[in-house]
gemmi code that builds the backbone of each chain (N, CA, C; Angstrom):
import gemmi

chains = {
    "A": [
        ("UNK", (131.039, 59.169, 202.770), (130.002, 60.117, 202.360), (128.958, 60.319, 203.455)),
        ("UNK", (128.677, 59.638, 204.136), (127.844, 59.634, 205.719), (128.491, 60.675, 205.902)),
        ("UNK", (129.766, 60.685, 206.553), (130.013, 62.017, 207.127), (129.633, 63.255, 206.904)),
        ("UNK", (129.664, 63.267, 205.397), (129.318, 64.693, 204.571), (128.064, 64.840, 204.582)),
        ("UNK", (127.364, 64.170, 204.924), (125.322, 63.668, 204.536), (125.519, 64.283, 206.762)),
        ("UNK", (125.942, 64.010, 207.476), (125.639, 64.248, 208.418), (125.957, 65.786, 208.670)),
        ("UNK", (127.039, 66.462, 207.922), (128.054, 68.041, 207.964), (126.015, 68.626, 207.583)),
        ("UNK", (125.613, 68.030, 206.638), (124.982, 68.701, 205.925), (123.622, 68.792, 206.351)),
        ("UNK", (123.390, 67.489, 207.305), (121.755, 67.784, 208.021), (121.806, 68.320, 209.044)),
        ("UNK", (123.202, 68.658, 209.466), (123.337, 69.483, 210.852), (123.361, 71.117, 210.226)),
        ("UNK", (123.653, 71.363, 209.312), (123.511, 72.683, 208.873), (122.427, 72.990, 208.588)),
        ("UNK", (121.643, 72.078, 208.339), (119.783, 72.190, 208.313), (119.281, 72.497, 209.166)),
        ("UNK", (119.910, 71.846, 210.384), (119.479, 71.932, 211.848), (119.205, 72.955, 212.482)),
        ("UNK", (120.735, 73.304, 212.132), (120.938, 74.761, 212.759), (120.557, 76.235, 212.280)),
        ("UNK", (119.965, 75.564, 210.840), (119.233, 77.128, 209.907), (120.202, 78.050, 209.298)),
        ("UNK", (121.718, 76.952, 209.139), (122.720, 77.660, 208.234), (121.911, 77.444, 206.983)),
        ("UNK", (121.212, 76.415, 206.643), (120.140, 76.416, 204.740), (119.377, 75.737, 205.748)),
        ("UNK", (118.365, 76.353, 204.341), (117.259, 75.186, 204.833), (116.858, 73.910, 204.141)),
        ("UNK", (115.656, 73.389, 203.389), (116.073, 72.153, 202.981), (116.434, 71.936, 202.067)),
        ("UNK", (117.286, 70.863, 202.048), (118.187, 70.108, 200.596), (118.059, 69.063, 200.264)),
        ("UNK", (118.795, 68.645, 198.849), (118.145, 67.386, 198.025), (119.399, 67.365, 197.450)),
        ("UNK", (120.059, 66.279, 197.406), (121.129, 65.532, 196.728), (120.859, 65.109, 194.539)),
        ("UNK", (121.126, 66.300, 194.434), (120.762, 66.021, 192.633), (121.939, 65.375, 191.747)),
        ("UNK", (122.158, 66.005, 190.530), (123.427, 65.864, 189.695), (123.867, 64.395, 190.111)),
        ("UNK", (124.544, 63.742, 189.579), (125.379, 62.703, 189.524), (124.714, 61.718, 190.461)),
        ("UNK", (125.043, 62.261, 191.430), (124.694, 61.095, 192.602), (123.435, 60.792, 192.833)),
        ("UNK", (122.854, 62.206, 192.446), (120.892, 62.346, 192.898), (120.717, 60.964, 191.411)),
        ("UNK", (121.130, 60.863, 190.404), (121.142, 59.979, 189.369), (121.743, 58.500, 189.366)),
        ("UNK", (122.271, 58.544, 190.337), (122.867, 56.907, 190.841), (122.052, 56.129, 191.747)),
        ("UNK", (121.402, 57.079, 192.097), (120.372, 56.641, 193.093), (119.026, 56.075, 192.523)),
        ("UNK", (119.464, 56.368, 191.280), (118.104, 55.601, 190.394), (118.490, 55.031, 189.108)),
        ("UNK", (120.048, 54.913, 188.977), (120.448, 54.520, 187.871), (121.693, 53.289, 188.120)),
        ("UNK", (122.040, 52.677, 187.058), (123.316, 52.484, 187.662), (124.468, 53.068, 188.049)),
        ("UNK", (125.802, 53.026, 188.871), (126.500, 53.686, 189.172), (127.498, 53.901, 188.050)),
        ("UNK", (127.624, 55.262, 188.221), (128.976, 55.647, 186.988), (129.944, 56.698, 187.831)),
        ("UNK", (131.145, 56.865, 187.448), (132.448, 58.064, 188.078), (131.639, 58.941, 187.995)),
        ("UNK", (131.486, 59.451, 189.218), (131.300, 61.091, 189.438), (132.611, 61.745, 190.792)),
        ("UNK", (132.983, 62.757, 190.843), (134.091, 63.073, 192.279), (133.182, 64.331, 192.451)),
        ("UNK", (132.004, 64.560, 192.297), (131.541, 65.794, 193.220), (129.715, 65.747, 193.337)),
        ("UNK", (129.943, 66.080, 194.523), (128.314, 66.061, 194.860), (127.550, 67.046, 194.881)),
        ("UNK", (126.145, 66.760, 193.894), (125.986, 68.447, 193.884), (124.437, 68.661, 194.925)),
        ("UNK", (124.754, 69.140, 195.665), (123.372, 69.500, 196.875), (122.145, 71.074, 196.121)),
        ("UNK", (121.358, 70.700, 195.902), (120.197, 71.571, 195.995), (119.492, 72.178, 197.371)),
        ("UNK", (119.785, 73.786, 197.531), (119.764, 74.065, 198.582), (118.498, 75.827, 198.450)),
        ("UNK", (117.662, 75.724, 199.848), (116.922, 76.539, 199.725), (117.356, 77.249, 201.007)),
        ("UNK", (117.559, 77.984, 200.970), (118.241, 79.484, 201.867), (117.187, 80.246, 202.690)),
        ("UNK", (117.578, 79.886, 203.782), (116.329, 80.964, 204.723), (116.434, 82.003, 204.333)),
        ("UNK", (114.929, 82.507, 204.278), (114.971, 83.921, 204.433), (115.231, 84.120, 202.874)),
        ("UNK", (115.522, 83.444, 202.117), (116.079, 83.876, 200.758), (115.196, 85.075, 199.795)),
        ("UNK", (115.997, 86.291, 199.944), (115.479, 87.516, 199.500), (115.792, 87.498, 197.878)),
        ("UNK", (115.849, 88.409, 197.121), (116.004, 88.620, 195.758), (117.857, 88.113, 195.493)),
        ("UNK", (118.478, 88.389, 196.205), (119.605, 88.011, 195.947), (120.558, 87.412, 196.960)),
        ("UNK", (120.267, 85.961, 196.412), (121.243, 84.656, 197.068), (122.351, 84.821, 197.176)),
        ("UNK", (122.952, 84.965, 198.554), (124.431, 84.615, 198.548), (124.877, 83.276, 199.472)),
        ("UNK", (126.080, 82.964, 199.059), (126.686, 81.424, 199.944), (127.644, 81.972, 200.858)),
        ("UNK", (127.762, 82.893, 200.712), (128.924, 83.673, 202.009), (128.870, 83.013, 203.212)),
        ("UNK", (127.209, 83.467, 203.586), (126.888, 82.472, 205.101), (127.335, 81.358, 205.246)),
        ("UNK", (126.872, 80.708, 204.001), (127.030, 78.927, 204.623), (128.208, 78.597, 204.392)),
        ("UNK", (129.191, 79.393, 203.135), (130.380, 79.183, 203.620), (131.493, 79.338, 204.276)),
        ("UNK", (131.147, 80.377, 205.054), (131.301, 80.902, 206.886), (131.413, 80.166, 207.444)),
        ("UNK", (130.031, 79.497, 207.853), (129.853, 78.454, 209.051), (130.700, 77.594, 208.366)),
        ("UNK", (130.952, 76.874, 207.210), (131.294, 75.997, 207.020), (133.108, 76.030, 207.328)),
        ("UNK", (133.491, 77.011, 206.831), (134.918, 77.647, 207.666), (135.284, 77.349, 208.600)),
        ("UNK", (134.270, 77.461, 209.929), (134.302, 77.600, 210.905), (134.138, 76.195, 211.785)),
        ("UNK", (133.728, 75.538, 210.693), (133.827, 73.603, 211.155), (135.295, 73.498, 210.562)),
        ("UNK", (136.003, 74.227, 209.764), (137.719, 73.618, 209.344), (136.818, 73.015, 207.881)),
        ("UNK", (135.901, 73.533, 207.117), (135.924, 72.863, 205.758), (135.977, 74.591, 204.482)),
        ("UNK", (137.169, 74.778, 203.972), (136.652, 76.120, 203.444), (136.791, 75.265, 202.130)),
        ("UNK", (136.054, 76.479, 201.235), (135.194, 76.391, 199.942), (136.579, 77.224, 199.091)),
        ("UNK", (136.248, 76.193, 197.634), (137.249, 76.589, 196.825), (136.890, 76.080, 195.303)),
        ("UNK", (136.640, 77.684, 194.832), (136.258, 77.006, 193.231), (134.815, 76.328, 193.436)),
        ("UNK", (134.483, 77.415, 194.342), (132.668, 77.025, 194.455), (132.223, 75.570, 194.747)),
        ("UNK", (133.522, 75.284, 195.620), (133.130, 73.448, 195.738), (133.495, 73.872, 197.707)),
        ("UNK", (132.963, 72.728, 198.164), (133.954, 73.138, 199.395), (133.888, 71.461, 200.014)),
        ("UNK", (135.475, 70.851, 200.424), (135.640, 69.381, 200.208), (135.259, 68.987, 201.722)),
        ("UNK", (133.815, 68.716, 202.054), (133.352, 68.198, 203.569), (133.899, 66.825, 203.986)),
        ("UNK", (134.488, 66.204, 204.320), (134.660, 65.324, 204.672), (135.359, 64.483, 204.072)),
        ("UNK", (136.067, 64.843, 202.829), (137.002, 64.235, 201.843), (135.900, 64.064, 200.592)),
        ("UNK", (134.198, 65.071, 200.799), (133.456, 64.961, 199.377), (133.278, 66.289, 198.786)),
        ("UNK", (134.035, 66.788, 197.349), (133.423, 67.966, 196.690), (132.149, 68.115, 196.832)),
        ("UNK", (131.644, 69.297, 197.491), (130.194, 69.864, 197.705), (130.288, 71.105, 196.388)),
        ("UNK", (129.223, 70.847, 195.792), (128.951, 72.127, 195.865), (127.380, 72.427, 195.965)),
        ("UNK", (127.039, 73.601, 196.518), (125.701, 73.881, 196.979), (125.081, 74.822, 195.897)),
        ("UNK", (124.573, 74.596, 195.730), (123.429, 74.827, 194.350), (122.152, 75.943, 194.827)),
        ("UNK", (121.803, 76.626, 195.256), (120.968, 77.767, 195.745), (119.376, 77.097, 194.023)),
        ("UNK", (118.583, 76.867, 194.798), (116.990, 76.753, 194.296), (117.232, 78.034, 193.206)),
        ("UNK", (117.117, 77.555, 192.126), (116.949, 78.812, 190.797), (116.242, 79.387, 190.080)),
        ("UNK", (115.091, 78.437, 190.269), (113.811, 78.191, 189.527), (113.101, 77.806, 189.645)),
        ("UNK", (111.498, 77.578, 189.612), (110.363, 77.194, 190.055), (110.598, 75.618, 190.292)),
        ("UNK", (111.065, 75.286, 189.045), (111.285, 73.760, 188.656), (112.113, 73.100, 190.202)),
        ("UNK", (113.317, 73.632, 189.862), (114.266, 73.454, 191.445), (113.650, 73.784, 192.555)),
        ("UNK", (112.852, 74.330, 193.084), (112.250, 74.657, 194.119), (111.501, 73.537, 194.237)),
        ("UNK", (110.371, 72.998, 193.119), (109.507, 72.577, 193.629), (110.181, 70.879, 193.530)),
        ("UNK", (111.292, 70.979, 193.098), (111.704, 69.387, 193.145), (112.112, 69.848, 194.711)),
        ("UNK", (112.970, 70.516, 195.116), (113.573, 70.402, 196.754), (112.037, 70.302, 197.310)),
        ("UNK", (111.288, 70.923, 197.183), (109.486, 70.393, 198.404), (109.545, 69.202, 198.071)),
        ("UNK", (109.631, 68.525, 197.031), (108.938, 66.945, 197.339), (109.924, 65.797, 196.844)),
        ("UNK", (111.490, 66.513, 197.299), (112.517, 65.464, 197.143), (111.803, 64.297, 198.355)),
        ("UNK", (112.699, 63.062, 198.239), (112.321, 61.769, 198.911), (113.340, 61.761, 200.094)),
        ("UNK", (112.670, 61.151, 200.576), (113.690, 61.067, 202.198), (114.247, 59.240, 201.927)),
        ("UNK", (115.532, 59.525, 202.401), (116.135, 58.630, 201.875), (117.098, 58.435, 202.955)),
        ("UNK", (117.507, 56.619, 202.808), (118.832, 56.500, 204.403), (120.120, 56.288, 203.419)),
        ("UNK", (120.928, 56.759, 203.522), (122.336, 56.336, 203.522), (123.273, 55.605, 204.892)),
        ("UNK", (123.196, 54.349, 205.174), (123.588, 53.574, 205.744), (122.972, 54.119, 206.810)),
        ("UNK", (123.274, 54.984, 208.441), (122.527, 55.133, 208.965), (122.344, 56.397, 209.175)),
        ("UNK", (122.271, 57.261, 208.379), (122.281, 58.717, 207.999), (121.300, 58.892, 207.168)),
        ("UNK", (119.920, 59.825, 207.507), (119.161, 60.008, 206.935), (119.525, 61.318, 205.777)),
        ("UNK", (119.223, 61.146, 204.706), (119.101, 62.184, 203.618), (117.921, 62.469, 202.698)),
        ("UNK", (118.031, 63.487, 201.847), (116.986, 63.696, 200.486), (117.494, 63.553, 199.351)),
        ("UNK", (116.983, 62.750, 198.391), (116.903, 62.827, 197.057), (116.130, 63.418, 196.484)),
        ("UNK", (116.475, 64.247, 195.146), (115.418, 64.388, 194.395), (114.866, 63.431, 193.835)),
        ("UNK", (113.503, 63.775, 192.762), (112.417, 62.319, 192.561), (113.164, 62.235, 191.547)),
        ("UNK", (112.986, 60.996, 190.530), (113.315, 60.816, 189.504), (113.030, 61.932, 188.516)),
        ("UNK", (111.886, 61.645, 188.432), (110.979, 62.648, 187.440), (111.325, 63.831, 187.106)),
        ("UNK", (111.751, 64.498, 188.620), (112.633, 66.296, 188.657), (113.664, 65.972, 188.297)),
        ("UNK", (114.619, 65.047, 188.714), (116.159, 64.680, 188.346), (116.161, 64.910, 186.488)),
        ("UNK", (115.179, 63.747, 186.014), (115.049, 64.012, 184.638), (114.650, 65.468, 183.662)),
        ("UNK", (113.993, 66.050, 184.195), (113.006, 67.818, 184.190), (114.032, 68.758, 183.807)),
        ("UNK", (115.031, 68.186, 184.694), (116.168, 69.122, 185.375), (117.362, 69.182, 184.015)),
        ("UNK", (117.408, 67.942, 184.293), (118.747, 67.488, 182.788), (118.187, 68.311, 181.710)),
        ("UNK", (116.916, 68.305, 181.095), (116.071, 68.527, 179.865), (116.234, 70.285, 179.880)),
        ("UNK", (115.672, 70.915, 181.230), (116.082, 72.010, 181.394), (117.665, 72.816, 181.392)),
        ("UNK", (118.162, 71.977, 181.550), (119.768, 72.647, 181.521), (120.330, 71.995, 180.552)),
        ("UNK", (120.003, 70.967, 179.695), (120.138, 70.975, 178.534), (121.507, 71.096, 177.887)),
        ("UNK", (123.027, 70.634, 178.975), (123.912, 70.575, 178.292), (124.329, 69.456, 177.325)),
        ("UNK", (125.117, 68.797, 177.151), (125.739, 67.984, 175.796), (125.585, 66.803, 176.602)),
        ("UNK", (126.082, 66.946, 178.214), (126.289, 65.843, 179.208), (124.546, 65.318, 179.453)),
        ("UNK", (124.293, 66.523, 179.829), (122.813, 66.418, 180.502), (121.738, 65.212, 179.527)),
        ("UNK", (122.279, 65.484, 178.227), (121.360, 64.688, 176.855), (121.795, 63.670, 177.328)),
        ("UNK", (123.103, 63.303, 177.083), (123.647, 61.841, 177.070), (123.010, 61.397, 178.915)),
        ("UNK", (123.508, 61.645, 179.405), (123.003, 61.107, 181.249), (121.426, 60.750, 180.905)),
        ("UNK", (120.941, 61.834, 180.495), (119.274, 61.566, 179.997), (118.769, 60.234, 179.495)),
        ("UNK", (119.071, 60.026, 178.299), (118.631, 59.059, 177.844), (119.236, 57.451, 178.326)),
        ("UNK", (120.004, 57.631, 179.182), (120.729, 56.328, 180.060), (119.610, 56.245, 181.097)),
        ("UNK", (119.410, 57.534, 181.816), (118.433, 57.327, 183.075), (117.084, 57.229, 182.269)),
        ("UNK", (116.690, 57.498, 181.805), (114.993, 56.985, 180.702), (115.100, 55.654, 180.884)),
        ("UNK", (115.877, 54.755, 180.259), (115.964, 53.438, 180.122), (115.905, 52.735, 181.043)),
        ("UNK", (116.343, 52.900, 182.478), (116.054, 52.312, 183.626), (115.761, 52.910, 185.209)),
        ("UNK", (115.850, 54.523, 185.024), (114.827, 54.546, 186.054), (113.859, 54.856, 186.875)),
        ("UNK", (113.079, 53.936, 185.847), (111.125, 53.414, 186.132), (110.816, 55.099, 186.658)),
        ("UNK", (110.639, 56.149, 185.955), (109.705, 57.531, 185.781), (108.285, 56.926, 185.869)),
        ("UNK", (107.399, 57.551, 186.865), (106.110, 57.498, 186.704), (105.658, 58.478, 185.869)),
        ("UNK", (105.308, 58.250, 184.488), (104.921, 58.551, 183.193), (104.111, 59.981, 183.639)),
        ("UNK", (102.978, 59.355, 184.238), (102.160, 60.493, 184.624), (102.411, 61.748, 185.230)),
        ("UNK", (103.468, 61.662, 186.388), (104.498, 62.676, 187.285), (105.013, 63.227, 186.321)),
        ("UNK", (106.039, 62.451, 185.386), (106.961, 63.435, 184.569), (106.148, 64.047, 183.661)),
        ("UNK", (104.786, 63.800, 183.350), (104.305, 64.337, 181.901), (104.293, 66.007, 182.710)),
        ("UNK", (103.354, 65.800, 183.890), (102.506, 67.001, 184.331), (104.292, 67.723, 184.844)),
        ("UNK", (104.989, 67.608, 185.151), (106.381, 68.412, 185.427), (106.532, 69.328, 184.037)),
        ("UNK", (106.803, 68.313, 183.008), (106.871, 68.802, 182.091), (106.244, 69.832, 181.292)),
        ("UNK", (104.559, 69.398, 181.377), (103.793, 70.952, 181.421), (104.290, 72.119, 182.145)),
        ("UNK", (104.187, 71.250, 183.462), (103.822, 72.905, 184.484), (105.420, 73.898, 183.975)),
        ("UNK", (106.576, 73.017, 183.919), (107.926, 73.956, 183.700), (107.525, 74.450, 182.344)),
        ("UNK", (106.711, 74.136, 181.183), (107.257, 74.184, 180.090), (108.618, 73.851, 179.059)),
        ("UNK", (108.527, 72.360, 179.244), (109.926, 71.550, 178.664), (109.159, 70.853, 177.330)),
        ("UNK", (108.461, 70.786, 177.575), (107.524, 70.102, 176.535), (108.329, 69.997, 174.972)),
        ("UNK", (108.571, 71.651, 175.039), (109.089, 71.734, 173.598), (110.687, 71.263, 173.875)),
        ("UNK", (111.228, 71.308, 174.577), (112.710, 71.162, 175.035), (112.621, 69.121, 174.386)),
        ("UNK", (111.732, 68.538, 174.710), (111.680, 67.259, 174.838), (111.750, 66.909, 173.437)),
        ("UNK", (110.796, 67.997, 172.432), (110.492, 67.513, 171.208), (112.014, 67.884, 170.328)),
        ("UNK", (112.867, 69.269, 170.837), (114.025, 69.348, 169.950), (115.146, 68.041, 170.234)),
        ("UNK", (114.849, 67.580, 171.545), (115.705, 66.155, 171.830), (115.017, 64.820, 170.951)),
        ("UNK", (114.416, 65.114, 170.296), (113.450, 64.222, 169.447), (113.367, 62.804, 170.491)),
        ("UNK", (112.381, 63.001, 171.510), (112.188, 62.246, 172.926), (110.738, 62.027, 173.001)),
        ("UNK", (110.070, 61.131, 172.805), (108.355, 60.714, 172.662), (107.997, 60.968, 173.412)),
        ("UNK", (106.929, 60.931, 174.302), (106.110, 61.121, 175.425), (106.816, 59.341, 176.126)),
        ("UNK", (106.930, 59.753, 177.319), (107.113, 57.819, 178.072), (105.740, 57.293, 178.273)),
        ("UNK", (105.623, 56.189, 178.157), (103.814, 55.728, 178.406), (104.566, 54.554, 179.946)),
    ],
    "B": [
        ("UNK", (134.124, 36.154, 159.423), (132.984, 35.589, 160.156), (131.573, 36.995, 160.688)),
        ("UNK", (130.540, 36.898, 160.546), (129.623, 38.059, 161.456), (129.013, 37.366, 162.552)),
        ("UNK", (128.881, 37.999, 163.448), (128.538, 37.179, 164.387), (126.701, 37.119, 163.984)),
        ("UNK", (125.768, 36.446, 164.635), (124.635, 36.091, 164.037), (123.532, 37.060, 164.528)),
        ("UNK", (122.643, 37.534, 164.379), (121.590, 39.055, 164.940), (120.819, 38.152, 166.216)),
        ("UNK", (120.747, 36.392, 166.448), (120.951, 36.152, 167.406), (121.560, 36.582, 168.685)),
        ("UNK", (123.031, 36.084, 168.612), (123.946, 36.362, 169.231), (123.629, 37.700, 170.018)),
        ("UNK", (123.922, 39.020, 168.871), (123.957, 40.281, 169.067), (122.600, 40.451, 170.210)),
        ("UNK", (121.421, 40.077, 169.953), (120.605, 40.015, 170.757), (120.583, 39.833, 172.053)),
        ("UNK", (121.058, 38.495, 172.098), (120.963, 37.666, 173.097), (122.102, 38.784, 174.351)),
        ("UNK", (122.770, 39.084, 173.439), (124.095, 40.170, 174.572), (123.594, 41.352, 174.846)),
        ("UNK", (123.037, 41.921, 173.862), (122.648, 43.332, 174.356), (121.529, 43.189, 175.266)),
        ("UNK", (120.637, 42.191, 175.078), (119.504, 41.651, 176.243), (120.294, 41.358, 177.573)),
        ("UNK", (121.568, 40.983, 177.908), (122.415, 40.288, 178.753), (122.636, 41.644, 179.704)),
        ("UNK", (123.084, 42.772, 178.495), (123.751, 44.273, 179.103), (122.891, 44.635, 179.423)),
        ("UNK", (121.226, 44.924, 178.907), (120.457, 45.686, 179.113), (119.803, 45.233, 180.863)),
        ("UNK", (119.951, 43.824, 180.795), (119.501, 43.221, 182.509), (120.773, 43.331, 183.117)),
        ("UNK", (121.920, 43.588, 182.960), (122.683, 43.968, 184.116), (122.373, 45.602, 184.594)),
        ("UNK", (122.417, 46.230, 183.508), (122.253, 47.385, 183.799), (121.002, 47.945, 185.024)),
        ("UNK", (119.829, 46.916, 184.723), (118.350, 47.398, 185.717), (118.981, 46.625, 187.069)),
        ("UNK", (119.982, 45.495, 186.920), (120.161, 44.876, 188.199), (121.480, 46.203, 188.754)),
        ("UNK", (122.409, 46.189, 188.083), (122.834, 47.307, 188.825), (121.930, 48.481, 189.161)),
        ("UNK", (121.215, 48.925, 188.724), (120.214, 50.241, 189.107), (119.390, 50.090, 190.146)),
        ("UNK", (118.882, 48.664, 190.559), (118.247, 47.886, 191.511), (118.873, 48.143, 193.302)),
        ("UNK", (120.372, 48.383, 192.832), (120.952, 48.370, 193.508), (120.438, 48.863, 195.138)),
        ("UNK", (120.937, 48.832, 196.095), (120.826, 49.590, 197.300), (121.693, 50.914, 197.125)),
        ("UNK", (121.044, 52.277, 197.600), (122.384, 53.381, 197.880), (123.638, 52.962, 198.454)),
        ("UNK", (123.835, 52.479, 199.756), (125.075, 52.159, 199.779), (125.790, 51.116, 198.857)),
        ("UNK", (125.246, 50.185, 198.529), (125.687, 49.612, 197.509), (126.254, 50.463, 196.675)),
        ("UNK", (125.560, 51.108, 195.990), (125.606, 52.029, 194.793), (127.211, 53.277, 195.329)),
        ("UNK", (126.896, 53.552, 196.366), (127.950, 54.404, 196.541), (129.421, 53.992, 196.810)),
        ("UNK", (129.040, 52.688, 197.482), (130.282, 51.557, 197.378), (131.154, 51.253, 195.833)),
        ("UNK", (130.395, 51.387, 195.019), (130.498, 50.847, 193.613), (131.302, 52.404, 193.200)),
        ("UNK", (130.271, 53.394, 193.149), (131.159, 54.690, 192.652), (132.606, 55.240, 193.426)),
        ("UNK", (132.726, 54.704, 194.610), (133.777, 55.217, 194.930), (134.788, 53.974, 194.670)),
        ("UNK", (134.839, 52.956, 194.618), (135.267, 51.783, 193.470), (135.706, 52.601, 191.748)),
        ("UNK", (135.190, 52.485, 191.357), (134.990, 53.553, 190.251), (136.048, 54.574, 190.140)),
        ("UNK", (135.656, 55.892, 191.040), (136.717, 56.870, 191.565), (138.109, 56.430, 191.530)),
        ("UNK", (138.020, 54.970, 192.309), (139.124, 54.877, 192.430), (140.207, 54.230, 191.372)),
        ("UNK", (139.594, 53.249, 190.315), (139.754, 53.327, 189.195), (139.912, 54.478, 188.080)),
        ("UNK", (139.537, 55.751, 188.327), (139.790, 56.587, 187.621), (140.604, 57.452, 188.014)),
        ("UNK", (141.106, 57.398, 189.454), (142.037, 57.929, 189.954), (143.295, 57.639, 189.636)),
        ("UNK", (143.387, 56.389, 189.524), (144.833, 55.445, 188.585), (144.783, 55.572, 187.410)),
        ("UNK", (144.154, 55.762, 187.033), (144.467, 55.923, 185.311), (144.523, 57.546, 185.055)),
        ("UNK", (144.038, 58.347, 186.065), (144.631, 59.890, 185.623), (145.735, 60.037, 186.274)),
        ("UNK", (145.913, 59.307, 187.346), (147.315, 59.487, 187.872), (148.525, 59.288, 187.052)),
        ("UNK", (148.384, 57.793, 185.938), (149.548, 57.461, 184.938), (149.267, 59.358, 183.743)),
        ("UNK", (148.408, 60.128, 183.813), (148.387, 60.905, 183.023), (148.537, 62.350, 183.736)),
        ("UNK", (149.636, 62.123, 185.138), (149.845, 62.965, 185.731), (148.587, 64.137, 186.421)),
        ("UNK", (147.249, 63.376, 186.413), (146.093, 64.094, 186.818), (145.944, 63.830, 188.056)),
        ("UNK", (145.652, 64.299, 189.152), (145.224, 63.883, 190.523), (144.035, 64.233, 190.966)),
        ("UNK", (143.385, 62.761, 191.164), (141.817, 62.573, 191.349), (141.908, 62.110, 192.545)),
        ("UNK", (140.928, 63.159, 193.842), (141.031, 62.016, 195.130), (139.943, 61.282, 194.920)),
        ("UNK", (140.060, 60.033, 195.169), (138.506, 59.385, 195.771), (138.192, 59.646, 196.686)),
        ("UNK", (136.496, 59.307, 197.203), (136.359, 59.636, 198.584), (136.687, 58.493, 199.218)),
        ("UNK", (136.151, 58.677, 200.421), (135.992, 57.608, 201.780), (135.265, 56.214, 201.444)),
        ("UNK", (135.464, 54.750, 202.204), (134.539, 54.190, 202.109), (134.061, 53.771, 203.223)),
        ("UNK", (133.599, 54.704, 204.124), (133.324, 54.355, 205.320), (132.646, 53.277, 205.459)),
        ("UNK", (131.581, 52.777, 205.137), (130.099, 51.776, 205.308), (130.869, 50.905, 204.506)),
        ("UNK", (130.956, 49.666, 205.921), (131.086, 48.265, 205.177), (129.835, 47.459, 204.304)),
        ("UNK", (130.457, 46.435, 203.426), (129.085, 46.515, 202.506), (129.336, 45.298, 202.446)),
        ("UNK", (128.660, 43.920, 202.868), (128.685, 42.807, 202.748), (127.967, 42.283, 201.577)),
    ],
}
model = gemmi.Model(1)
for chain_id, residues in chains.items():
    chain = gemmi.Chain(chain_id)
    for i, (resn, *xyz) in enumerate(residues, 1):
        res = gemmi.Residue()
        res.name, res.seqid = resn, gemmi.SeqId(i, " ")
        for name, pos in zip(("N", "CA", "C"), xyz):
            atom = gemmi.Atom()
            atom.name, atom.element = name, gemmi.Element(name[0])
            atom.pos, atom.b_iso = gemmi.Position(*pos), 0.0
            res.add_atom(atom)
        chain.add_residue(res)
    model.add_chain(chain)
structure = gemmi.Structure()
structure.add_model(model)
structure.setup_entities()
């Protein structure tokens, strides 16, 4: 996975995207315990990104290293990518203040806990509930961070149909 | 026989501290472990004719 963490800060580099944050599954192992996941999902903010996002570019260049994209995944280094384009205020503002993080000697970003959790609540699938309440239980949300996330997106009510207390 | 609300305790207290010690974990650790994992789930979809690659494990993990 280094390899793929390195495909991917060199495409930063070079202003194929701009910055990214390792979410979904893995962005959640990183603060949880480990469980099967086979695809990595990258949060990605697009130079220049006008009213309408496309991945054409990056999966051009990415072509053009010998990795093509298939089924909106594209396999870097022997890891399912798929790149996730910033969707929403929420996603945006978790990619500004994802954490800088080493993977052995490959520097990367995580998202924070707090957004990782925001995020699940917001997309709100069947999976997202269950992953949810596993990562609550162990990992350590600064109460205060997630409350004010939760305002500013408006999840608030999302939290109360999950019948989910406030964390103290 | 039931087992005693002791007992039951005493285990789910047992699971609940492995679980923060696995979460404790280091990333590579952690990624060591999931592609472990992978690869366990790769054999068991394989007997169900499914084909799962795992990834790489590049980073040795002492």
């Amino acid at each position: 996975m280094e390899a793929t963490l390195r495909v991917l800060n060199n495409l930063e580099r070079q202003g194929v995207i701009g910055r990214y944050g390792i979410g979904g599954a893995v962005g959640a192992i990183f603060y949880m315990e480990p469980f099967a996941t086979f695809d990595l999902d990258v949060f990605v903010v697009f130079p220049g990104s006008g009213l309408l996002v496309t991945l054409e570019p990056l999966y051009a260049a990415l072509r053009q290293m010998g990795y093509e994209a298939k089924d909106e995944c594209v396999v870097i280094e022997g890891v399912p990518v798929q790149f996730l384009p910033a969707y929403n205020p929420l996603v945006e503002e978790a990619l500004h203040e994802a954490r800088d993080v080493m993977l052995g000697e490959t520097p990367t970003r995580v998202l924070r806990a707090e957004h990782l959790a925001a995020i699940m609540l917001q997309t709100g699938r069947a999976k997202d509930r269950q992953r949810f309440q596993g990562f609550m239980e162990v990992a350590n949300l600064d109460p205060t961070l997630f409350e004010a996330i939760l305002r500013r997106h408006q999840l608030e009510a999302r939290r109360q149909q999950w019948n989910l207390p406030p964390i103290s | 026989m039931e087992p005693s609300p002791d007992l039951l305790n005493r285990l789910f207290d047992a699971k609940a501290q492995r679980r923060q010690k696995l979460a404790a974990m280091s990333f590579e650790e952690k990624i060591d472990a999931l592609v472990r994992l992978q690869e366990m789930s790769a054999s068991i979809a394989r007997s169900r004719g499914v084909i799962l690659k795992p990834w790489s494990r590049p980073m040795a993990i002492s």
